[in-house]
Every structure is written in C-alpha cells, then in structure tokens.
DRENPA-3360 file (N, C-alpha, C; in nm, 2 decimals, always signed):
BEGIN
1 = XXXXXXXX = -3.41/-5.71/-0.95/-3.38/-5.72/-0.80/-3.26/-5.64/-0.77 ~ -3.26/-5.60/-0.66/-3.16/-5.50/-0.60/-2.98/-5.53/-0.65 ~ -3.03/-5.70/-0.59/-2.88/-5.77/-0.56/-2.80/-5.77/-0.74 ~ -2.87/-5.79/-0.79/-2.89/-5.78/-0.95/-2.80/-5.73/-0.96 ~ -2.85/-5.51/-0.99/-2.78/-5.44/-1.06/-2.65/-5.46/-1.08 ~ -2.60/-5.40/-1.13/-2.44/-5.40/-1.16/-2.38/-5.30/-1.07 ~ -2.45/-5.15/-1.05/-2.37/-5.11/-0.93/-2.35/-5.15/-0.82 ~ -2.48/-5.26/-0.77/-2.44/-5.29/-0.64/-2.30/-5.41/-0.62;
9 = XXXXXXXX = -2.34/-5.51/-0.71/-2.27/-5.63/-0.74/-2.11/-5.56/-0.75 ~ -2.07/-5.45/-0.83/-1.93/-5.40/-0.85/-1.92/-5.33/-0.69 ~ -2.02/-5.28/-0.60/-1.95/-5.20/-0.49/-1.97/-5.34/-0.40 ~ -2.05/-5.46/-0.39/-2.01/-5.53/-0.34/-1.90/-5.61/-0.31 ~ -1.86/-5.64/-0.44/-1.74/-5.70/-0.45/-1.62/-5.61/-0.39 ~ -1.65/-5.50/-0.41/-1.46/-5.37/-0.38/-1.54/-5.42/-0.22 ~ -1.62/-5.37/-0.13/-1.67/-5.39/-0.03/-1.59/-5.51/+0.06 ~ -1.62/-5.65/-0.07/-1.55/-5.78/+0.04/-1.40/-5.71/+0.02;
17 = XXXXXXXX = -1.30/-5.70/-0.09/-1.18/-5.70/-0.10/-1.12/-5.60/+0.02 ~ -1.19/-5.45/+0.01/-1.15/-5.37/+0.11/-1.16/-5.47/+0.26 ~ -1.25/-5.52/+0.32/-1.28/-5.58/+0.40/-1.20/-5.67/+0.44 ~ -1.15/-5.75/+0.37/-1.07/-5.89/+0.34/-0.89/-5.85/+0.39 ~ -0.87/-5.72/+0.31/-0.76/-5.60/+0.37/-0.74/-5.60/+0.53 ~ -0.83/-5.61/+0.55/-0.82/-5.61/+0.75/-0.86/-5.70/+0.84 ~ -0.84/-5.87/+0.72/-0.94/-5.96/+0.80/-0.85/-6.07/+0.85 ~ -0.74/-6.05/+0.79/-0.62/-6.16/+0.83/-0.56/-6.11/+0.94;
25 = XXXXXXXX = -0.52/-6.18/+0.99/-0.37/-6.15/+1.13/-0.26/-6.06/+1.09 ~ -0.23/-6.02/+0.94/-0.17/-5.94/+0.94/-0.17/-5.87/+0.80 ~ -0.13/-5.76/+0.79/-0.16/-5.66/+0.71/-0.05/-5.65/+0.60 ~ -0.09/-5.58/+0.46/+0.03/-5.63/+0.35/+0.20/-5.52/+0.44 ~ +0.30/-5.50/+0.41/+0.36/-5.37/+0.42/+0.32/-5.26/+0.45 ~ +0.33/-5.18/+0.54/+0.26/-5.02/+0.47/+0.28/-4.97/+0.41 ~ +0.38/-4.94/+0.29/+0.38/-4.89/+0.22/+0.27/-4.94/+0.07 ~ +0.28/-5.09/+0.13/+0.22/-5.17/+0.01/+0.06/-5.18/+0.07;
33 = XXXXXXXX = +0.08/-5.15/+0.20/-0.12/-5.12/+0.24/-0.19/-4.97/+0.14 ~ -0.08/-4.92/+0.17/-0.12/-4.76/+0.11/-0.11/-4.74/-0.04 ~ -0.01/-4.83/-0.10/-0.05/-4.82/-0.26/-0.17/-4.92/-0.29 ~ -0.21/-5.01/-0.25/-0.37/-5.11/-0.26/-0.46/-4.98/-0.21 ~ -0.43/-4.92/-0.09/-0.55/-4.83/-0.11/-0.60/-4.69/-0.16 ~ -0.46/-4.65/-0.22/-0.43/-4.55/-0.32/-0.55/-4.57/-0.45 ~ -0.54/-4.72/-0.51/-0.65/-4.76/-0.59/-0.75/-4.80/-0.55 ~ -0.75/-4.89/-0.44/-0.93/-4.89/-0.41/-0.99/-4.81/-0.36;
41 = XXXXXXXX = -0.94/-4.73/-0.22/-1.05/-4.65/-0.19/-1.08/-4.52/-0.31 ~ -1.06/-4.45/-0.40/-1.16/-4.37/-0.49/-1.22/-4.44/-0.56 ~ -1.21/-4.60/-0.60/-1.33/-4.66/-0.73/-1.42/-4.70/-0.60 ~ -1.40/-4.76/-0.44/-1.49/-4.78/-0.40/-1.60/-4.66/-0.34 ~ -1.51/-4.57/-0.32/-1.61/-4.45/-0.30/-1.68/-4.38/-0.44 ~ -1.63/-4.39/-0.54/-1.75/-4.37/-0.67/-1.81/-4.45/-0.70 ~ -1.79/-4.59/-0.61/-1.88/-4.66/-0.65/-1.97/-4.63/-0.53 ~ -2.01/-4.62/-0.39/-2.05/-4.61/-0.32/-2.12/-4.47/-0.38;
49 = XXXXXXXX = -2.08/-4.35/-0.44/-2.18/-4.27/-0.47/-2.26/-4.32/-0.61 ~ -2.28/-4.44/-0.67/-2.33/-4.50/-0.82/-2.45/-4.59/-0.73 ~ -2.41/-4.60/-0.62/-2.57/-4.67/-0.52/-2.67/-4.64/-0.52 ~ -2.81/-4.73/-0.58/-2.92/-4.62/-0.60/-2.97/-4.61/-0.45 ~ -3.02/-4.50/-0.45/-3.10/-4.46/-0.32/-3.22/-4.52/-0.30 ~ -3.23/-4.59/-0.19/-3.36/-4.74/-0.14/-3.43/-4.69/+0.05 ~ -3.49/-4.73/+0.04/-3.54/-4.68/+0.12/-3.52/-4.74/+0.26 ~ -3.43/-4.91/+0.24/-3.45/-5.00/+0.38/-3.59/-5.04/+0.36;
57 = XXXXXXXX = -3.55/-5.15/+0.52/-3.72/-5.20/+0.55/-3.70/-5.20/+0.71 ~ -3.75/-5.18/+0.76/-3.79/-5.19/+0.95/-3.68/-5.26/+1.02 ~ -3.61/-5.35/+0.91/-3.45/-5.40/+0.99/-3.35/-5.31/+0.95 ~ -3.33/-5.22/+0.85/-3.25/-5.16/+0.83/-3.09/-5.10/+0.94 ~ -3.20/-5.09/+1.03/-3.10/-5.03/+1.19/-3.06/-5.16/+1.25 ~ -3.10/-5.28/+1.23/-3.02/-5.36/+1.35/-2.90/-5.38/+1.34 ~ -2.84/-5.43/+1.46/-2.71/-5.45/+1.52/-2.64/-5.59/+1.48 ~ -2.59/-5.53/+1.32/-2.53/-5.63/+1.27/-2.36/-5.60/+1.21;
65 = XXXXXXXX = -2.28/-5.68/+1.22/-2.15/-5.65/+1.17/-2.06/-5.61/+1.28 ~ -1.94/-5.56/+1.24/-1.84/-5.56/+1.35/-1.92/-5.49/+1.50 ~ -1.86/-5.51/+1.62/-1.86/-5.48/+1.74/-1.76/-5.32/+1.73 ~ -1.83/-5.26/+1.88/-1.73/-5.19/+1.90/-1.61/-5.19/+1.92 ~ -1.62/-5.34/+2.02/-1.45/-5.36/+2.04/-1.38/-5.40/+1.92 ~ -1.42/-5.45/+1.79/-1.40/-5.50/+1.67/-1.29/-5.38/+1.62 ~ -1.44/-5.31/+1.61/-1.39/-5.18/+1.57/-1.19/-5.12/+1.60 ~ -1.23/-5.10/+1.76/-1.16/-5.06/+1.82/-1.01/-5.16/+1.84;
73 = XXXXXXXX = -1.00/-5.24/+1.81/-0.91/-5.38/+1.80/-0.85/-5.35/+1.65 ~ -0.90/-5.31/+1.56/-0.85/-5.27/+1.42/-0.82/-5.10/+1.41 ~ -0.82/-5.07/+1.47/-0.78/-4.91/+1.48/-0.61/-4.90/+1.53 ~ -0.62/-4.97/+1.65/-0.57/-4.99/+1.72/-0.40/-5.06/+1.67 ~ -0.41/-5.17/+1.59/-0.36/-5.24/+1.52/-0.32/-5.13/+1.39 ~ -0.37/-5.10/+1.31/-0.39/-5.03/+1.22/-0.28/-4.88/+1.30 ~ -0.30/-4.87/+1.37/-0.19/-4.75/+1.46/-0.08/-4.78/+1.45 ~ -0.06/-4.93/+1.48/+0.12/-4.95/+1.54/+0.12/-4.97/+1.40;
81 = XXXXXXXX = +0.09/-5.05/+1.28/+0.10/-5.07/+1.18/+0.18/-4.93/+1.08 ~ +0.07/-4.85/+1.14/+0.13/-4.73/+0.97/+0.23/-4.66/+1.05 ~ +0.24/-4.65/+1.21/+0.31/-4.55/+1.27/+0.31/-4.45/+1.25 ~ +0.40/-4.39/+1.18/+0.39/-4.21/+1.18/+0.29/-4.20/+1.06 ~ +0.28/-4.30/+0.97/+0.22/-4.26/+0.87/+0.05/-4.27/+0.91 ~ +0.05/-4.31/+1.01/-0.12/-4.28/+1.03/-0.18/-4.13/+1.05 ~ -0.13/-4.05/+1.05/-0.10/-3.89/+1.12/-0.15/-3.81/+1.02 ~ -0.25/-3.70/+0.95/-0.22/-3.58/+0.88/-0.30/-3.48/+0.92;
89 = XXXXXXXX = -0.27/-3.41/+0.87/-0.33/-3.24/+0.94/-0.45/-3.22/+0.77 ~ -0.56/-3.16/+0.78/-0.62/-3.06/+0.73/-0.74/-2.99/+0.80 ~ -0.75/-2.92/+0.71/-0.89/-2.85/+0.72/-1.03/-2.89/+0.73 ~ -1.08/-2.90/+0.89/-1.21/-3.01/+0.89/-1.31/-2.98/+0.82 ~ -1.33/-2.89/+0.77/-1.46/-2.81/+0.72/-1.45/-2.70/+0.58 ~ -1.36/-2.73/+0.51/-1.32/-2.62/+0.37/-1.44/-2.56/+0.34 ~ -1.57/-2.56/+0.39/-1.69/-2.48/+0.34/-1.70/-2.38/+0.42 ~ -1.67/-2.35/+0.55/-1.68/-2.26/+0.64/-1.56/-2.14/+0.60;
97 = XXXXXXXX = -1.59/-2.03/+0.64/-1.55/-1.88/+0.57/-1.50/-1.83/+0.69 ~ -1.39/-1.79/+0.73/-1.25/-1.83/+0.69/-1.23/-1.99/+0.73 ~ -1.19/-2.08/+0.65/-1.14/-2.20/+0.71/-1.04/-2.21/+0.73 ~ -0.98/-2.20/+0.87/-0.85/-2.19/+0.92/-0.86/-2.25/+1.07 ~ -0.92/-2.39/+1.07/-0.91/-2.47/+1.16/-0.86/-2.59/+1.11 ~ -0.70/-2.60/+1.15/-0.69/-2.74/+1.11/-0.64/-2.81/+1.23 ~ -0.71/-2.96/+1.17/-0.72/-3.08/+1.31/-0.63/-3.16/+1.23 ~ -0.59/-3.28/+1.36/-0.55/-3.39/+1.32/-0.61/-3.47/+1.23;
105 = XXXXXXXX = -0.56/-3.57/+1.13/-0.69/-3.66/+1.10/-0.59/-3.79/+1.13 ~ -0.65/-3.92/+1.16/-0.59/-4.02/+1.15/-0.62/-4.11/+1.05 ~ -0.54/-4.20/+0.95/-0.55/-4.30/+0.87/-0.60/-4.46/+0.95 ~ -0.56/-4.46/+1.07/-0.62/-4.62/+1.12/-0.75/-4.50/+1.15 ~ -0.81/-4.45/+1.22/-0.94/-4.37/+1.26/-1.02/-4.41/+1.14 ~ -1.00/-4.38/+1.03/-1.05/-4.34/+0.85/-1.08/-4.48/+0.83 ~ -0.98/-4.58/+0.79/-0.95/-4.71/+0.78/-1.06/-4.77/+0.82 ~ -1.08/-4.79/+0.94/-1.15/-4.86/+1.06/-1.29/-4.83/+1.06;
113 = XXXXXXXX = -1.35/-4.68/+1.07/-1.47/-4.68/+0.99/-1.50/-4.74/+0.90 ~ -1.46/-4.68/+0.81/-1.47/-4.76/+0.66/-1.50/-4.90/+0.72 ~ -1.42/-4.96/+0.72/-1.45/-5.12/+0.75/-1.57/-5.13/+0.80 ~ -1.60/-5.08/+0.89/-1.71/-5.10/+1.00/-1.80/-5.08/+0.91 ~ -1.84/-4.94/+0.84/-1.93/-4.94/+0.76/-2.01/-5.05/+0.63 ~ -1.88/-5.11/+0.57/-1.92/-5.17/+0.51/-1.93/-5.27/+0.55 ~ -1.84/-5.36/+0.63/-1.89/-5.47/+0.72/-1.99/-5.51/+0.74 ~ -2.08/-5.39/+0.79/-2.21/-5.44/+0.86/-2.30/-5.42/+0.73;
121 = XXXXXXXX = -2.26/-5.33/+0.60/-2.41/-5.38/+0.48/-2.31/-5.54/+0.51 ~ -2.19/-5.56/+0.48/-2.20/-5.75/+0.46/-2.28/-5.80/+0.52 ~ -2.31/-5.80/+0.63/-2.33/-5.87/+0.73/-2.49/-5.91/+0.71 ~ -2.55/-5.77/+0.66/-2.70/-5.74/+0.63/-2.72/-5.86/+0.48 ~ -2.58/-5.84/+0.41/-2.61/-5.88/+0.29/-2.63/-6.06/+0.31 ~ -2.51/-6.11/+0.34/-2.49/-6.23/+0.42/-2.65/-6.30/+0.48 ~ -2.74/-6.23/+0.55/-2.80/-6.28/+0.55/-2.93/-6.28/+0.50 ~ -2.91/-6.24/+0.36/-3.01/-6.18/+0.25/-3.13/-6.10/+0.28;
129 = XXXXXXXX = -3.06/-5.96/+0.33/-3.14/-5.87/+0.35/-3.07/-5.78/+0.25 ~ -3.11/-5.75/+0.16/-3.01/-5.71/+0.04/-3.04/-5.50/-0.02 ~ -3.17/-5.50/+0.05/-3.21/-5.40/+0.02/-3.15/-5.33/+0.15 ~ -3.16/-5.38/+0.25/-3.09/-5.29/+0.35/-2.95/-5.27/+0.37 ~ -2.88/-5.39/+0.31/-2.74/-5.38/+0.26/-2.70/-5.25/+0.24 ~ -2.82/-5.21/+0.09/-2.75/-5.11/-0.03/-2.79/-4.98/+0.08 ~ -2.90/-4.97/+0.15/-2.95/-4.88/+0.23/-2.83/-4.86/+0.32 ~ -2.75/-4.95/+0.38/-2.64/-4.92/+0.50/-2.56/-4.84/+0.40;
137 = XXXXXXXX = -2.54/-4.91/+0.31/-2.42/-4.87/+0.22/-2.40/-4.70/+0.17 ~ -2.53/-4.70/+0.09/-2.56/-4.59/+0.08/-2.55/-4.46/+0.17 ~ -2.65/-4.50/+0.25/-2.65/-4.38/+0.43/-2.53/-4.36/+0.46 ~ -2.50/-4.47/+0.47/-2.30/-4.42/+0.55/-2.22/-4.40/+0.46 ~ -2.23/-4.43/+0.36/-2.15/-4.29/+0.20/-2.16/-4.16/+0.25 ~ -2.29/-4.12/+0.26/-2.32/-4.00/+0.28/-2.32/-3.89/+0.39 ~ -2.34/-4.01/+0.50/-2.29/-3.89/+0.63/-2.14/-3.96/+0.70 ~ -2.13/-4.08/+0.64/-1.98/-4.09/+0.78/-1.87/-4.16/+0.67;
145 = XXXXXXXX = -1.84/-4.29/+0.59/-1.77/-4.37/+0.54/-1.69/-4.27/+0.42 ~ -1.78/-4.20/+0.39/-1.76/-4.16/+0.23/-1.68/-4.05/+0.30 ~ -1.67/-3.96/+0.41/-1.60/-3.84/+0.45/-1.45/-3.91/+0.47 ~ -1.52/-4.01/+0.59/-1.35/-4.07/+0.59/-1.28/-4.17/+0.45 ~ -1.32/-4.19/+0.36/-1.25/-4.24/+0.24/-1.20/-4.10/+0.16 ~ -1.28/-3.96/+0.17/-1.24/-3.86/+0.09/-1.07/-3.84/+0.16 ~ -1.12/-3.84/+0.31/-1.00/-3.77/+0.34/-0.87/-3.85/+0.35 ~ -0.87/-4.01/+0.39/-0.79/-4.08/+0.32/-0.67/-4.14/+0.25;
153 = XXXXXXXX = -0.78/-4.09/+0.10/-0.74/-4.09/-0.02/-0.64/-3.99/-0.05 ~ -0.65/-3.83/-0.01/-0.57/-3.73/+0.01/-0.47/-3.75/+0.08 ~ -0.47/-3.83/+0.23/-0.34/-3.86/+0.34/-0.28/-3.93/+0.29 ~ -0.35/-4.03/+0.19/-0.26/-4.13/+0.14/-0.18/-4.07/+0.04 ~ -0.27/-4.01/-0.06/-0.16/-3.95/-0.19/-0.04/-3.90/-0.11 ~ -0.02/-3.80/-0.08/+0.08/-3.73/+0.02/+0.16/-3.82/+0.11 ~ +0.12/-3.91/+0.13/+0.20/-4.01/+0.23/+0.31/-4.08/+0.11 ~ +0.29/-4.16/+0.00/+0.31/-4.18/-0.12/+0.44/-4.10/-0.20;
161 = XXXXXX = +0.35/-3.97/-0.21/+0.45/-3.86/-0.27/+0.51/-3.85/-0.20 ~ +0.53/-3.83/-0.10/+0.67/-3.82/-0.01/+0.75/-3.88/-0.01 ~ +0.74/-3.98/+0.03/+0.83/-4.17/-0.02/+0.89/-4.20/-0.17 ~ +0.83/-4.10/-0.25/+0.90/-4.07/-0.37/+0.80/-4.18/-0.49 ~ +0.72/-4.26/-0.45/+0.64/-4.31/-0.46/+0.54/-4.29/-0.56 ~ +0.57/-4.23/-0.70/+0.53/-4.14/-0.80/+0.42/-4.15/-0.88;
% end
C-alpha cells in the first residue's frame, strides 16, 4: 500500500515537521528559522522528487487544507518576521536565451506556498485518502512547491553566508 512505502512515510514525516515550523504562534529566530531550513528544505524536496508518480482518484482536486486567508495570514507574518531577509533578486527563468530578467523573489511568498502545498496532501492524508495525498504531493513538486523550495534554498544559503554563518 501507498501509505507503506518508505518514500512516502520519510516525505511525510519532513511534510508534518516543515508544517509544524509555521503552526505555533510564533516562529524559532530568524536566523535560527533559516538554519532549520537550510536542512530541511533540500532533503524535503529530494524527497518530494523520490514520490512515486499515482494517478489520484476523482477527489484528488477537492478543497482541502489551508484557506486562502490561511495562506495569506502566514505570508504575511512570515514578512515582519524575516524583514529584510525575506527579499532576493534572481533570474526567473535561467533557460531562456539571453536570461537577463531578474525579479524579486520573496522568502515568506516561497515559505507559505510550500506550506500550503503540503498542508493540504496532510489534510487529504488525515483523512485517509492516502493515494491522493502522494498525488497532491507529487503534482505540486512539479509545477509550483518544488520551484519555490529550489529557489529558497539558494536565498537562504546567501542569506546565511552573509551573516558569516558558514
């Protein structure tokens, strides 16, 4: 069974801890939010790409897990929290020829996805729909969660290095 494997059971678990990260009234330090997520977010995103590909079932899409205002209530928080450190510049698209558009990116923006995304496979999981779990999980690796954990991971190294933080 799905819930079984070992991949899922390991990305579940990083899943609740990341999750658990933004579920109290208040958040560790920033500096000490950004070294916790210096190490989780890349094992949880290699674990999120070790998810076998499933197909869902007909509930796959429903409207479970955080709200928008959820969402937006943890972004928000997540803003005044990192202050300047929420902020970095790259390159939105490194595949495109010349790539010399660079945007803002935000770390509560990145953060707050993430959450959302996995939230709601919990939410799926929680109430043992387990194949659509790995199916949320998986999907939003691939087009939305997994981009904002790549880029992140990078704002955070840099944020880190700076701070001397070695």
């Amino acid at each position: 069974m799905i819930q079984d494997e070992p991949a899922v059971t390991e990305f579940r678990s990083r899943a609740e801890h990341y999750c658990a990260l933004f579920g109290g009234e208040q958040f560790p330090e920033p500096v000490d939010l950004l070294r916790e997520l210096r190490v989780l977010l890349p094992r949880l995103y290699a674990d999120g790409a070790s998810l076998p590909v499933t197909e869902g079932t007909d509930s796959c899409n429903d409207e479970l897990g955080p709200t928008t205002a959820d969402v937006s209530a943890l972004y928000k928080r997540l803003g005044a929290h990192l202050g300047g450190r929420g902020r970095y510049w790259e390159i939105y698209d490194p595949s495109l020829d010349p790539s010399d558009e660079v945007v803002a990116g935000s770390l509560p923006d990145d953060l707050s996805d993430i959450w959302n995304d996995l939230a709601r496979g919990l939410a799926f999981w929680d109430r043992g729909s387990f194949e659509d779990a790995v199916w949320n999980w998986r999907f939003h690796w691939g087009v939305h969660w997994g981009a904002h954990a790549a880029d992140a991971i990078r704002a955070i190294h840099w944020h880190l290095y700076q701070l001397g933080d070695r």
